[in-house]
N, C-alpha and C positions, 0 to 999 in steps of 0.2 A: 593185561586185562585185570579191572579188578586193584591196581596197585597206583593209588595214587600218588607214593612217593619217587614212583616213575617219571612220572609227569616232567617235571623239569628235565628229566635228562632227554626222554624221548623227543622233547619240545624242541631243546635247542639241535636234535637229528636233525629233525624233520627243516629248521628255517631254511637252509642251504638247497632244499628239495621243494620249496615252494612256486619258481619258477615253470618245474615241470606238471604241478599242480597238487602235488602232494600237500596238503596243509591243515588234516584234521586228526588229532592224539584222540583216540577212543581209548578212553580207560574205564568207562562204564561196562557193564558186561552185556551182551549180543550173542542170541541166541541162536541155536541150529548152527553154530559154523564146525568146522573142519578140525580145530582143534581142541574141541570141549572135553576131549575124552581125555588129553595130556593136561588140564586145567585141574581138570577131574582128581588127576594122580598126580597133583603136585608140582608139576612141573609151569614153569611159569609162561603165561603165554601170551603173546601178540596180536594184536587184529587190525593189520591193514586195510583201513574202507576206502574203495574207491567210488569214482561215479556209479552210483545205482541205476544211469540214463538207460541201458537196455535190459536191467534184469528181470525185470517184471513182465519179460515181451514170452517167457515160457517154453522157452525152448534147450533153456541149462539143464541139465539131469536126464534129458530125454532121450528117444534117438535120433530126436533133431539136432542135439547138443555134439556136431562134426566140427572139425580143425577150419572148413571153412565160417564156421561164426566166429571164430577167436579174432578178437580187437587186439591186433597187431601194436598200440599206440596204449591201450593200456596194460596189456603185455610188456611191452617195454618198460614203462613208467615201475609196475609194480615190481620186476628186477632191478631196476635201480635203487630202490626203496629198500627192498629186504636187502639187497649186496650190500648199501650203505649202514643196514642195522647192524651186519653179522660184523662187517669190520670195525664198527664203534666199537659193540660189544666187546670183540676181542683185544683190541686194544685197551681197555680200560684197566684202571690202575688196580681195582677191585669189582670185583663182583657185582648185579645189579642187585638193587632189593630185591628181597623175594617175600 
């Protein structure tokens, strides 16, 4: 987030992930997520977006928010996604920008 000299590398992650419908790099910053606090302290951070199709329906955070709402299919996808980041990452010849 935040690092546009990401861009290309994250880009060419993601083509190989387009199929499963993975196909938008957010490098602009997005607010309220999960890792703002590690952005916060420097550490550099990711923001996988997926479909927004049900998040707006109000039931995330709540104590509606039970294992039977979890979207199985974007569950999936988004493990594919981060699995395929952390082994790029680690295999890379260097470091990413920070």
């Amino acid at each position: 987030q935040n690092k546009e000299e990401v861009r290309p590398i994250f880009d060419s992650w993601l083509e190989p992930l387009k199929p499963i419908g993975a196909r938008r790099n957010i490098i602009e910053p997005v607010g309220s997520t999960d890792h703002l606090s590690f952005i916060d302290a420097g550490v550099p951070g990711f923001n996988p977006i997926q479909d927004y199709g049900n998040y707006d329906i109000r039931t995330h955070h709540t104590n509606m928010d039970t294992v039977e709402r979890v979207d199985l299919d974007n569950t999936r996808e988004a493990a594919i996604v981060m699995a395929t980041f952390a082994y790029q990452a680690a295999n890379l010849a260097r470091k990413l920008p920070r």
